[in-house]
C-alpha positions as CSV (number, residue, x, y, z in Angstrom):
1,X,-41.9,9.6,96.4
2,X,-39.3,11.8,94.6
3,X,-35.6,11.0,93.4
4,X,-33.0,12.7,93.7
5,X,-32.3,15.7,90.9
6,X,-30.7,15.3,87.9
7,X,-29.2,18.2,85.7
8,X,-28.3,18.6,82.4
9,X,-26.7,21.9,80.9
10,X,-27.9,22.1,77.0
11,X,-26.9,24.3,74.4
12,X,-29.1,26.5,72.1
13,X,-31.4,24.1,69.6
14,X,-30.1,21.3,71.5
15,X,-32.8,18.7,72.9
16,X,-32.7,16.6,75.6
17,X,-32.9,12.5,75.5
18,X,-34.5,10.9,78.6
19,X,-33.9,7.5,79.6
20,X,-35.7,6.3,82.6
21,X,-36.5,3.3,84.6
22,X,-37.6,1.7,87.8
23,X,-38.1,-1.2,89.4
24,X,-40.9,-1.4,92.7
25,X,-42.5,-3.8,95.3
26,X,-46.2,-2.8,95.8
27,X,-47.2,-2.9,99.6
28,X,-51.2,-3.8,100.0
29,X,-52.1,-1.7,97.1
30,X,-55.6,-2.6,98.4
31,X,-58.0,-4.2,95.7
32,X,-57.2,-2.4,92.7
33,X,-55.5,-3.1,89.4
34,X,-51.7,-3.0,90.3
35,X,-51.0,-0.8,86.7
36,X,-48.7,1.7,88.2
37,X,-46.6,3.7,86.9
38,X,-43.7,6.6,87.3
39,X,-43.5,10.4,85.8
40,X,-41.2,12.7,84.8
41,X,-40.8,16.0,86.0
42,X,-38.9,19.2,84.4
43,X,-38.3,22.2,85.8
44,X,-36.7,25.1,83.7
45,X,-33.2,26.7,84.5
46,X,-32.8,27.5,88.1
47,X,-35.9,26.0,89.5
48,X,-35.7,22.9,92.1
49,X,-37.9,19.7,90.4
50,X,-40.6,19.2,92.7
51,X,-42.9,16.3,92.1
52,X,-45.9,18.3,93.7
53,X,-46.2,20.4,90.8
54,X,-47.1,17.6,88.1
55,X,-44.7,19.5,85.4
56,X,-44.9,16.1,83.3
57,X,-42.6,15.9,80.3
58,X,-42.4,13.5,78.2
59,X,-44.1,10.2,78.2
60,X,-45.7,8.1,81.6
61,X,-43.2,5.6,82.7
62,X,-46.0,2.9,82.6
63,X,-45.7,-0.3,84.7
64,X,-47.2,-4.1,84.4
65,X,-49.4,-5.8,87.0
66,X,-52.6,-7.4,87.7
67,X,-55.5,-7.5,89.9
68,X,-54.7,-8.4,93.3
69,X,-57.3,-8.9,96.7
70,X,-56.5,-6.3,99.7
71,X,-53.9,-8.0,102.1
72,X,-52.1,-10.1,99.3
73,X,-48.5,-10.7,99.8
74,X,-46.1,-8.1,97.6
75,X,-44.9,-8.7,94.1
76,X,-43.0,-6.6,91.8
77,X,-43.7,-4.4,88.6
78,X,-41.2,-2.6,86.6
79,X,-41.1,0.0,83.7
80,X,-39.1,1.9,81.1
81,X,-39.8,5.4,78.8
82,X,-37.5,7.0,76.6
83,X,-38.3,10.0,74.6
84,X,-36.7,13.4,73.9
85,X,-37.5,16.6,75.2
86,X,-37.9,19.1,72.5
87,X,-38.3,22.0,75.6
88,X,-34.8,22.7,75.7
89,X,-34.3,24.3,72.5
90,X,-33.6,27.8,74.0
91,X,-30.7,25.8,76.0
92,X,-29.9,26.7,79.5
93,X,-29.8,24.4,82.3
94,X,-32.5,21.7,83.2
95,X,-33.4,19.4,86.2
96,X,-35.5,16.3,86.3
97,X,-36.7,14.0,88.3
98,X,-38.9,10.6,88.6
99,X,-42.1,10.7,90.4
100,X,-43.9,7.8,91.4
101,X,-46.2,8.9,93.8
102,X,-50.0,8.6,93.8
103,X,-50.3,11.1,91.2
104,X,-48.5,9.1,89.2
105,X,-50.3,6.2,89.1
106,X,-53.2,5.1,87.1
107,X,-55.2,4.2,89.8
108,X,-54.9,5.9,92.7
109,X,-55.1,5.0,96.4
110,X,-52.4,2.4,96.4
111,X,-49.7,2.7,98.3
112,X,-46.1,1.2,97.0
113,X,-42.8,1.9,96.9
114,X,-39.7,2.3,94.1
115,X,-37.1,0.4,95.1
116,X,-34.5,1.4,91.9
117,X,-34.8,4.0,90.0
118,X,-32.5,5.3,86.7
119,X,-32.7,8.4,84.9
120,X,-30.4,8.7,82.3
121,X,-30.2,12.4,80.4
122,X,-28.8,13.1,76.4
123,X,-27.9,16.3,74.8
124,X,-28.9,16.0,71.1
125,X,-28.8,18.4,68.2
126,X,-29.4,17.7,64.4
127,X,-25.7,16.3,64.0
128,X,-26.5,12.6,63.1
129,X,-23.9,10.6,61.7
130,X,-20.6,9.1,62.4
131,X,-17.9,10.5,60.0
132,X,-14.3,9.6,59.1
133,X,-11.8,12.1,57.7
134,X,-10.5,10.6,54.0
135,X,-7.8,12.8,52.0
136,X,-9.0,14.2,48.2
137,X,-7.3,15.9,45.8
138,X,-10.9,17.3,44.5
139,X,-11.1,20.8,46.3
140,X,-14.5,20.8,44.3
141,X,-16.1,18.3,46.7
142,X,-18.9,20.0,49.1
143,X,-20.9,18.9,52.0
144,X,-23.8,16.6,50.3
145,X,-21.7,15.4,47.6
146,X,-21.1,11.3,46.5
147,X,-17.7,10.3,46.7
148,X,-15.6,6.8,45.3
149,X,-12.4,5.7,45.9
150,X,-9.4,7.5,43.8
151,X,-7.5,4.9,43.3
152,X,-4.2,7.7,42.4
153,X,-3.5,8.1,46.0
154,X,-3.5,6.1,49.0
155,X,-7.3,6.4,50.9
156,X,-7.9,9.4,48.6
157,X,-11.6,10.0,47.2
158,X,-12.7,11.8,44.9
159,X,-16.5,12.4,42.9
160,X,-18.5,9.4,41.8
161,X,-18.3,9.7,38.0
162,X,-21.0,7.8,36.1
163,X,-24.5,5.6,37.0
164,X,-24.0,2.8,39.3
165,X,-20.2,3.7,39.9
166,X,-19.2,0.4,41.8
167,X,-16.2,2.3,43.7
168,X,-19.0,4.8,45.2
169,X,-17.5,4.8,49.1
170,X,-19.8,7.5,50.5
171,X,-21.3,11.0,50.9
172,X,-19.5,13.6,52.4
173,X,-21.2,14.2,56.2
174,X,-23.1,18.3,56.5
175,X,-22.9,18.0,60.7
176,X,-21.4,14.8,61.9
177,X,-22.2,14.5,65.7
178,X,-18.8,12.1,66.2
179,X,-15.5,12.5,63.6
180,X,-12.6,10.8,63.5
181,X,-9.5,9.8,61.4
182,X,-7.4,12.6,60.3
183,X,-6.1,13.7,56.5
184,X,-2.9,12.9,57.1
185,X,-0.2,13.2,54.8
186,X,-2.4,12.8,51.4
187,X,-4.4,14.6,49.4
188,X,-4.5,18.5,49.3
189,X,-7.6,18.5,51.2
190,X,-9.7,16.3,54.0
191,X,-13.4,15.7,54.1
192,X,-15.7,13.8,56.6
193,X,-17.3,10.9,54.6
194,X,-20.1,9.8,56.7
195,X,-20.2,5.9,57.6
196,X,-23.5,5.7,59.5
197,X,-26.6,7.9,60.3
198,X,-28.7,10.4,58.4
199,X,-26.8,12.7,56.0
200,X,-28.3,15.4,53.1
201,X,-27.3,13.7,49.8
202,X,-27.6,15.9,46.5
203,X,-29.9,14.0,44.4
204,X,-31.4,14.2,40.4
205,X,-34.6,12.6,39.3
206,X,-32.6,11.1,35.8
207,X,-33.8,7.8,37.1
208,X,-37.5,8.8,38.3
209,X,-39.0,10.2,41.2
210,X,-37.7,9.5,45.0
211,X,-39.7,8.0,47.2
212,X,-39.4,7.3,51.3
213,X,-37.7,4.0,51.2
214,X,-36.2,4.1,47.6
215,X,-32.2,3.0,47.8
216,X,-30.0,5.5,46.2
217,X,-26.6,4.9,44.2
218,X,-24.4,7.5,42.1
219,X,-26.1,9.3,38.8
220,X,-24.2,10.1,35.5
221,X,-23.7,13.4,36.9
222,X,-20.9,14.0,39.3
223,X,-21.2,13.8,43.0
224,X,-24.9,13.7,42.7
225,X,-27.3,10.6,43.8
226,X,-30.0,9.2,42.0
227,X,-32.8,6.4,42.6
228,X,-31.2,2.7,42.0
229,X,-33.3,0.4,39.9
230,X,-31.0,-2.4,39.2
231,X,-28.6,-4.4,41.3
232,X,-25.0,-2.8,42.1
233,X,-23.4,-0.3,44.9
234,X,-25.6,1.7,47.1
235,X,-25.5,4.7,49.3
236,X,-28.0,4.4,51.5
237,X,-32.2,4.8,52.2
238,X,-34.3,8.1,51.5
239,X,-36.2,8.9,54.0
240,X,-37.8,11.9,51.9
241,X,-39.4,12.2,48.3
242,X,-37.7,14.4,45.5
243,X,-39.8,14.7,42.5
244,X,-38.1,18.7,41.2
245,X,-36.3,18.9,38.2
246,X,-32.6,19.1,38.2
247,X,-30.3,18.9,41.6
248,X,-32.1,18.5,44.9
249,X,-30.9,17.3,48.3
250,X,-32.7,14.6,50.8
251,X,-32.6,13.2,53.9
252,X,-30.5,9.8,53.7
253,X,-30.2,7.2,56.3
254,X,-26.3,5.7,54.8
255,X,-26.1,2.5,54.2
256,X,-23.5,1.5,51.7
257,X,-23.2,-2.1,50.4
258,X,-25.0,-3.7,47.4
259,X,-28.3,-3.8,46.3
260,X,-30.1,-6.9,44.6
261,X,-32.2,-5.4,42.1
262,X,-35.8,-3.8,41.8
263,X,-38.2,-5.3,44.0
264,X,-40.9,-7.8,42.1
265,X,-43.6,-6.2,43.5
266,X,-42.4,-2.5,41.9
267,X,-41.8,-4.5,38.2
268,X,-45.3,-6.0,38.5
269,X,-47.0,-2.5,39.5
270,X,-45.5,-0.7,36.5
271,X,-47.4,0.4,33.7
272,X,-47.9,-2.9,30.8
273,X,-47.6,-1.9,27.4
274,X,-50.9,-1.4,26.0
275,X,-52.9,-1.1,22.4
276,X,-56.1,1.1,22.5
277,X,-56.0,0.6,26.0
278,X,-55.8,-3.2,25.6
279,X,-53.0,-5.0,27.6
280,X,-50.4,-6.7,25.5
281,X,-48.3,-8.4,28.0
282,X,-49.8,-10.7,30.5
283,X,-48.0,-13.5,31.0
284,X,-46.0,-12.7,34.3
285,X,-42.6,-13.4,33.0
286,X,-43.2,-11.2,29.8
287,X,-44.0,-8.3,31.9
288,X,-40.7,-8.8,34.2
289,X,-38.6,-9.5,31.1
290,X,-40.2,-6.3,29.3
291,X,-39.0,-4.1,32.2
292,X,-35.0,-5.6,32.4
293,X,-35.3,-4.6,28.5
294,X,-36.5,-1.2,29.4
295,X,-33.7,-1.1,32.7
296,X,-30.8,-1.7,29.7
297,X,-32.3,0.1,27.4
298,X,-32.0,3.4,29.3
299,X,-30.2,6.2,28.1
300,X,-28.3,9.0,30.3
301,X,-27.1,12.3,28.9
302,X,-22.9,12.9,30.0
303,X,-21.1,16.1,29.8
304,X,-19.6,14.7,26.5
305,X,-22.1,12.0,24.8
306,X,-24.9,9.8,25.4
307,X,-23.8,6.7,26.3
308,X,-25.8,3.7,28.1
309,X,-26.3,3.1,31.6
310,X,-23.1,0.9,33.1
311,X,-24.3,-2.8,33.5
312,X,-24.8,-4.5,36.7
313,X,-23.2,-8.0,37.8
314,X,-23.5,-10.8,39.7
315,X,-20.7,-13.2,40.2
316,X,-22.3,-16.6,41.3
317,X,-20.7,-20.0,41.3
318,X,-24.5,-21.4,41.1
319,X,-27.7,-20.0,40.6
320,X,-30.8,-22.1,41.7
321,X,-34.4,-20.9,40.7
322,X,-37.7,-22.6,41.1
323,X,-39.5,-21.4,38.6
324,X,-38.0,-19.1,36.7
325,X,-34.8,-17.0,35.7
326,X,-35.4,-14.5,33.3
327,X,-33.4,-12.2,31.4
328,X,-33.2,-10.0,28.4
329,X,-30.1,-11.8,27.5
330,X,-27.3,-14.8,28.6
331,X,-24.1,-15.3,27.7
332,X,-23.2,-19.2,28.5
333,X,-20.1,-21.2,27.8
334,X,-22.2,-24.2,27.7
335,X,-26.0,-24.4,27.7
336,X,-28.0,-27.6,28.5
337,X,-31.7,-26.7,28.7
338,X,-35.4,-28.6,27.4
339,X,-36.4,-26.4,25.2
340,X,-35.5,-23.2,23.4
341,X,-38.4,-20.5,22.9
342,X,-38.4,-17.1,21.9
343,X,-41.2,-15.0,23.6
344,X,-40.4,-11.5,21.1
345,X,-37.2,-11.8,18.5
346,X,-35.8,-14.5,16.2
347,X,-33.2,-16.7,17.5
348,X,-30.0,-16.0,15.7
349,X,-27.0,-18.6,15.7
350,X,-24.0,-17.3,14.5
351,X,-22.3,-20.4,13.3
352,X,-23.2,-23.3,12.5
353,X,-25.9,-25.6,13.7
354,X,-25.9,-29.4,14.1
355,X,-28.8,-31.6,14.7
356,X,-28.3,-35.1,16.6
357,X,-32.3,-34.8,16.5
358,X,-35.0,-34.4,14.1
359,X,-35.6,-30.5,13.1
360,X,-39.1,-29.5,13.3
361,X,-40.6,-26.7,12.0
362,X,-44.2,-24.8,11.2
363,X,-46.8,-25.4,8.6
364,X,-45.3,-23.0,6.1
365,X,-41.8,-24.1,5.5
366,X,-43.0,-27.4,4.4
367,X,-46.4,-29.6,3.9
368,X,-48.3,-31.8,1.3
369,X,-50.4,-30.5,-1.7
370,X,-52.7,-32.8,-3.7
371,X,-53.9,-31.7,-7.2
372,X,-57.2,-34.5,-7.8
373,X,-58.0,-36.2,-10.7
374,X,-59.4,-34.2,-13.4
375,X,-57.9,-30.9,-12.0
376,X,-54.9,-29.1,-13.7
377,X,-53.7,-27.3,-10.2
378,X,-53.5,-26.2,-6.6
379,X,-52.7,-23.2,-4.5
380,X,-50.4,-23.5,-1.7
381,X,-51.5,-20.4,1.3
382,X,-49.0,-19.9,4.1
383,X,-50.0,-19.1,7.2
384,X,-48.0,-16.4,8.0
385,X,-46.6,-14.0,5.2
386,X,-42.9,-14.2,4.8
387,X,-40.7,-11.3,4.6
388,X,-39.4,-11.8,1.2
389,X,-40.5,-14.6,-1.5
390,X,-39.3,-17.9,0.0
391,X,-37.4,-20.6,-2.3
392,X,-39.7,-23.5,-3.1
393,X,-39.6,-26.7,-4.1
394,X,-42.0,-28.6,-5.2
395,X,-42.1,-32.8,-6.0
396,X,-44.3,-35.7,-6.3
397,X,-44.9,-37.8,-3.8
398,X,-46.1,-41.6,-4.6
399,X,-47.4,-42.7,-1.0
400,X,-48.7,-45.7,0.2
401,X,-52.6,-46.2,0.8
402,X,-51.7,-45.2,4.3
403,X,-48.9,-43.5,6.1
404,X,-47.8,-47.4,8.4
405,X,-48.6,-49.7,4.9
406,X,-45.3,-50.0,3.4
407,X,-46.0,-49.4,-0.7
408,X,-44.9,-52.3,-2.8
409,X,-42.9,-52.1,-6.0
410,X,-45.9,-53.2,-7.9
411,X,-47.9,-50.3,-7.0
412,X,-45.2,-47.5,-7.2
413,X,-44.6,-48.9,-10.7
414,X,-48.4,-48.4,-11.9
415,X,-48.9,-45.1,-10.6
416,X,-45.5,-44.4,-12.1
417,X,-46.2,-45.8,-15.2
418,X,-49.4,-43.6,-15.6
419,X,-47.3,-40.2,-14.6
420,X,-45.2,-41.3,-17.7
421,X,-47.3,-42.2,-20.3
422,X,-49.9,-39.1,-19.6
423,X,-46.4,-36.8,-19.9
424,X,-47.4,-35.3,-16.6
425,X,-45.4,-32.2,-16.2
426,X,-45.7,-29.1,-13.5
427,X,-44.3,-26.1,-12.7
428,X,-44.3,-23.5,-9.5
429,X,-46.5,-20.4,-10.7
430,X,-47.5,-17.2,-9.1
431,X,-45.0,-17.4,-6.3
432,X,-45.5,-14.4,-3.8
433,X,-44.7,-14.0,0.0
434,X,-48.4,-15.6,0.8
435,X,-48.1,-18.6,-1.4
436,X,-47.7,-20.3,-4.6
437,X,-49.8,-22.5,-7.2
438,X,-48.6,-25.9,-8.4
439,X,-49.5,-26.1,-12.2
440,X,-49.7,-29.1,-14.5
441,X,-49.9,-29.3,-18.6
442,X,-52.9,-30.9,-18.6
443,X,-55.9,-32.3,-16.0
444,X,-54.3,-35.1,-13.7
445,X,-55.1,-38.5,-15.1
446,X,-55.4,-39.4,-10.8
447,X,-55.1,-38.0,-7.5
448,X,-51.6,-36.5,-7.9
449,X,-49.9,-36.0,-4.1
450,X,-47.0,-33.6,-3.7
451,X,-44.2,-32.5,-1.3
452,X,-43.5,-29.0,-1.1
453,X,-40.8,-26.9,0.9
454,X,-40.6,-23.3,0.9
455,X,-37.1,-21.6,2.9
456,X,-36.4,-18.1,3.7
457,X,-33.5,-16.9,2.8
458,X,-31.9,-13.8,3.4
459,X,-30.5,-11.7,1.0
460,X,-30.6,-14.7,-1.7
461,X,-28.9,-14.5,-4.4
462,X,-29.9,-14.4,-8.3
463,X,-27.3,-15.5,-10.6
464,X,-28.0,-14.4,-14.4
465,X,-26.9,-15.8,-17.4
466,X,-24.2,-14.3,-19.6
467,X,-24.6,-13.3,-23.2
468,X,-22.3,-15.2,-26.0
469,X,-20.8,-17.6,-23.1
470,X,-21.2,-21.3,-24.2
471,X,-19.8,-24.4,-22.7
472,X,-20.3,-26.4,-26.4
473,X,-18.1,-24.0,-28.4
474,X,-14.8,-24.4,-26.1
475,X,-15.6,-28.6,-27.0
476,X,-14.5,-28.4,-30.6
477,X,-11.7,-26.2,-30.2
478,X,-9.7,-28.6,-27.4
479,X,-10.7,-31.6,-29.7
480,X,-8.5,-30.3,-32.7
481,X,-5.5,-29.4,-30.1
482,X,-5.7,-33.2,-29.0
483,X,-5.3,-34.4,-32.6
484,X,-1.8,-32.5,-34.2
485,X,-3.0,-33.9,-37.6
486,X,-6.4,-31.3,-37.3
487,X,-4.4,-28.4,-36.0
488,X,-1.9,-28.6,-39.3
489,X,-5.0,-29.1,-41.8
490,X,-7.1,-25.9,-40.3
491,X,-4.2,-23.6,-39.7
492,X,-3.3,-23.0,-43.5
493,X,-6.8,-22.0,-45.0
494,X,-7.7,-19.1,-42.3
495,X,-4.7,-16.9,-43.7
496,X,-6.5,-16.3,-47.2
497,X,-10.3,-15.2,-47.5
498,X,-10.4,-17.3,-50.2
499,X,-10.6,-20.1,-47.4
500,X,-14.1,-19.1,-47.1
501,X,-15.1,-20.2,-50.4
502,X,-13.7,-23.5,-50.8
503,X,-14.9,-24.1,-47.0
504,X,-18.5,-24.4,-48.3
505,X,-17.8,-26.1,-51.2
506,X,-16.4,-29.6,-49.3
507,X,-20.1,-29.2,-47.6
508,X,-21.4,-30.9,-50.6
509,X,-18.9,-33.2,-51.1
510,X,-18.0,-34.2,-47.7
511,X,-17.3,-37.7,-48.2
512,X,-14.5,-37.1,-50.7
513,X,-12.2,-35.1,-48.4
514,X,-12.0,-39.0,-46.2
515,X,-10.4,-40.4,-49.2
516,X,-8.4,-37.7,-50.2
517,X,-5.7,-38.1,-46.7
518,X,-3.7,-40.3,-48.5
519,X,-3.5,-38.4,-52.2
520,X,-2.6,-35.4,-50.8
521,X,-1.5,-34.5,-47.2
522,X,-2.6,-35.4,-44.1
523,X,-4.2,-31.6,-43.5
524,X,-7.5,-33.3,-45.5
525,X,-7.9,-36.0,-42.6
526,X,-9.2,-33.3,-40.1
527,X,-12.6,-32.7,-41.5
528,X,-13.8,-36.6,-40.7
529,X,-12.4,-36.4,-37.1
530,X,-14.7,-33.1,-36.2
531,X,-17.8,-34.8,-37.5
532,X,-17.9,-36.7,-34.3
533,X,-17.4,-34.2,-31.9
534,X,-19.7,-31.7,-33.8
535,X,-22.7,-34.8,-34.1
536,X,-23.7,-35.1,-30.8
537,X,-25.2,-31.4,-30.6
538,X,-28.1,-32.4,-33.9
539,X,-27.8,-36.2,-34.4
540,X,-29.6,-36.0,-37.3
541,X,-27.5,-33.8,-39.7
542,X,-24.3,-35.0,-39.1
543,X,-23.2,-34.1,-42.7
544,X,-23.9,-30.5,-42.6
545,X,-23.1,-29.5,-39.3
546,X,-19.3,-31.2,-39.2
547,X,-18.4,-28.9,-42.4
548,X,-19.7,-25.9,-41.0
549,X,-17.9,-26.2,-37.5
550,X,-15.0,-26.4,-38.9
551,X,-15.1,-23.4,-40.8
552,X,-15.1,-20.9,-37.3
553,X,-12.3,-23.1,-36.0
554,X,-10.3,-22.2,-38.5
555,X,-11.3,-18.4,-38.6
556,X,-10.5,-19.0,-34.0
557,X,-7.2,-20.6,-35.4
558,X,-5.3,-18.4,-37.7
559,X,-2.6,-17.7,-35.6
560,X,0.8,-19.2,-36.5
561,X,2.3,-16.8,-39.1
562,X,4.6,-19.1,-40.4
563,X,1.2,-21.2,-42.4
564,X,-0.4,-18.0,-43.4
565,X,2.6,-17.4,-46.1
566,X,1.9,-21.0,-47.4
567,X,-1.6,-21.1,-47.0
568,X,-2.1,-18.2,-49.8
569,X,-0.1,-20.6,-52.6
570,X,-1.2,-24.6,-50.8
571,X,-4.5,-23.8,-49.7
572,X,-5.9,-23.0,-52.8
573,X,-4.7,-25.6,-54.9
574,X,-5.7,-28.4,-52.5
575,X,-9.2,-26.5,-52.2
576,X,-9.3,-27.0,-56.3
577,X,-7.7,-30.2,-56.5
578,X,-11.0,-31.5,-54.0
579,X,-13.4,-29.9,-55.5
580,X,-13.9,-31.7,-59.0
């Protein structure tokens, strides 16, 4: 049986798409397998189809049936083919027809009948995508380029500018088989940005090879594509691999939208860091935190500077993970979480930190140490070496005979008692970044337990002491400002240098210048009132040492000059007058 001929009139490099169909009732077909099927037939331009001739194109239109017995009652089997028909390409006119006749069957010898039949013929060329006209002001903008949104005009675009640019809108279409829109009154230019199909895209390899299947998104360089590794705005699919240097173009299947991220499978398949070939990374959330590092970590060269590739985000209102959400970093208003752990770094807090629990930390920022008896010290190790000499502290520690006995007052006095009367003393020696030694004076009279805490601190600071600055020599001279009677009495004698000698001379005779206040004047009286303040420094000269303070107080004192004209006729004589 043959259908009636259909035509199709192609151009040159044009192909032909066949849709066919039918739908038959086999009539006895006898006792064989009811798998029949229907043909195509072509002839060229100017030839009448004739199914006789078995010029087959395309694909068999291939049925569905089963074994039936001869005589059986009729049933149905249909069938559908579609395919294109590269033949065409020199263009011209073609006819074609469906054949289902005994050739045409798999088996042969049965005898049925098509009752509907479709055929269905496509011209199709290379042009294939679907393209809108958008307005630019860009007259730089070329067939294969990536285009955003330019937000200075109304539906104006212009090229993408920088990695992951999240107003990318499209590439501009090469052949689009369907256009529409229009420029309008925008822009100084229009360009057909494809919406849907396969388009060239110019491409760069800045962010690795392209493979099949790779999503692409805008590169730091202008108008150009590049593989997408992280989540943010897409392009579309590659359905072809770019591995050259520099500018390239492949075959894209557009897709805009956003993309999620790197697949899991691609993080875990890339390379581990590795030391003399041995892995260092094994733990599965080390490896996929190691790569987000290396993701933000990348750098891209601009026309102007080398700047970091543009961050990726995800607006959630909640997140839910099973296992695991990993990150190289997380910025929270308010964290509530188990536990804390850093897997590389040190945790840094930027203000200040307040326990409501206890704070517990390793084996080298605090511990015991036990000097035994009959042993004069012991060395602390630390595990791990600090970066700079810690601060330490060391203290004895009178326990109990075990850590849940609660130690009386009786036996904290005895082994107190013995500390004391043995003069135990002990110092922190030989301090370096790996440890210290706890040293006593002499061998411990007992099993001597001690606390110890060494902190790091950074950048400590070392306060020195300064040279001729003493607390006890600013005491004596705010005593005599107290007492007016002291400040009259020293004030006269610093004006003449023969102060100096008469000074030493009440040395000896100190306790006459007490009962010579009321034969004179009240200036004698100051000497007894600096003994006391000058005794408690040496208790057991108290005789010497208040003469010989007063002496520099009254060389810090010679200020007013009103007493320094009576001083050189009063001081004197008083001077003489005490001394016999």
């Amino acid at each position: 049986m043959t259908d009636a001929n259909l035509q199709i009139t192609v151009s040159a490099g044009s192909e032909v798409l066949v849709l066919a169909s039918f739908i038959t009732t086999a009539i006895d077909p006898g006792a064989n397998e009811s798998n029949l099927g229907a043909r195509i037939d072509q002839e060229g331009a100017g030839a009448t189809s004739d199914c006789a001739d078995t010029n087959n194109v395309g694909i068999i239109v291939g049925g569905s049936g089963s074994v039936i017995a001869a005589n059986d009652p009729a049933f149905t089997i249909s069938g559908s083919a579609a395919f294109v028909d590269s033949s065409t390409s020199a263009g011209g006119t073609f006819e074609y027809e469906v054949c289902v006749d005994a050739t045409s069957t798999v088996h042969t010898g049965a005898s049925w009948v098509a009752d509907n039949i479709s055929l269905t013929l496509y011209e199709v060329n290379d042009a294939g995508d679907l393209a809108e006209i958008y307005p630019t002001n860009d007259v730089t903008i070329n067939m294969g380029d990536v285009v955003s949104i330019d937000p200075t005009f109304l539906n104006g675009v212009r090229k993408s500018s920088g990695a992951y640019d999240r107003n990318a809108l499209g590439v501009v279409s090469t052949k689009p088989a369907l256009v529409i829109g229009s420029k309008g009154e925008q822009g100084a230019n229009g360009v057909p940005v494809a919406l849907s199909g396969r388009v060239p895209v110019k491409v760069t390899n800045e962010n690795g090879s392209i493979k099949p299947g790779d999503v692409l998104t805008s590169s730091s360089i202008p108008g150009v594509a590049m593989k997408a590794t992280k989540a943010g705005t897409i392009l579309g699919v590659a359905l072809e691999a770019y591995e050259d240097e520099g500018v390239g173009t492949v075959m894209t299947f557009v897709k805009t939208g956003q993309y999620s991220g790197a697949n899991l499978r691609d993080i875990l398949e890339a390379p581990v860091n590795t030391i003399d070939g041995q892995p260092t990374e094994n733990d599965f959330g080390k490896r996929v935190l190691n790569q987000f590092i290396k993701l933000n970590g990348q750098e891209v060269s601009t026309s102007t500077a080398t700047s970091t590739v543009d961050m990726s985000e995800i607006y959630a209102d909640r997140i839910a993970a099973a296992l695991e959400i990993i990150a190289p970093r997380g910025l929270y208003e308010g964290l509530v979480v188990d536990y804390v752990e850093s897997l590389k770094d040190i945790i840094a807090f930027r203000s200040d930190v307040e326990f409501f629990g206890r704070p517990y930390f390793n084996a080298d920022t605090a511990g015991y140490a036990k000097i035994s008896e009959g042993d004069s010290s012991v060395l602390v190790s630390f595990g791990q070496e600090y970066l700079a000499q810690p601060i330490v502290n060391v203290n004895i520690a009178l326990e109990g005979a075990s850590s849940t006995e609660a130690i009386t007052d009786t036996d904290a006095s005895l082994d107190a008692e013995l500390l004391f009367q043995n003069d135990i003393r002990y110092i922190v020696a030989k301090k370096t970044t790996w440890g210290f030694v706890i040293q006593l004076n002499k061998p411990a009279p007992q099993d001597i337990i001690f606390n110890w805490l060494a902190l790091a601190v950074k950048d400590a600071k070392t306060f020195t002491s300064v040279a001729g600055y003493s607390t006890q020599a600013e005491s004596p001279a705010t005593e005599p400002s107290s007492d007016q009677p002291q400040d009259t009495t020293v004030e006269p004698p610093p004006a003449d240098s023969s102060v100096t000698t008469p000074s030493s001379e009440p040395t000896t005779e100190e306790p006459l210048s007490p009962s010579e206040p009321p034969a004179t004047d009240t200036p004698t009286e100051p000497a007894p009132t600096e003994e006391p303040a000058s005794e408690p420094v040496p208790s057991e000269e108290p005789a010497a040492e208040p003469v010989t303070e007063p002496t520099p107080v009254e060389s810090q004192l010679p200020a007013p000059p009103p007493d320094t004209s009576q001083s050189d006729t009063t001081a004197p004589e008083v001077s003489t007058g005490t001394t016999p």
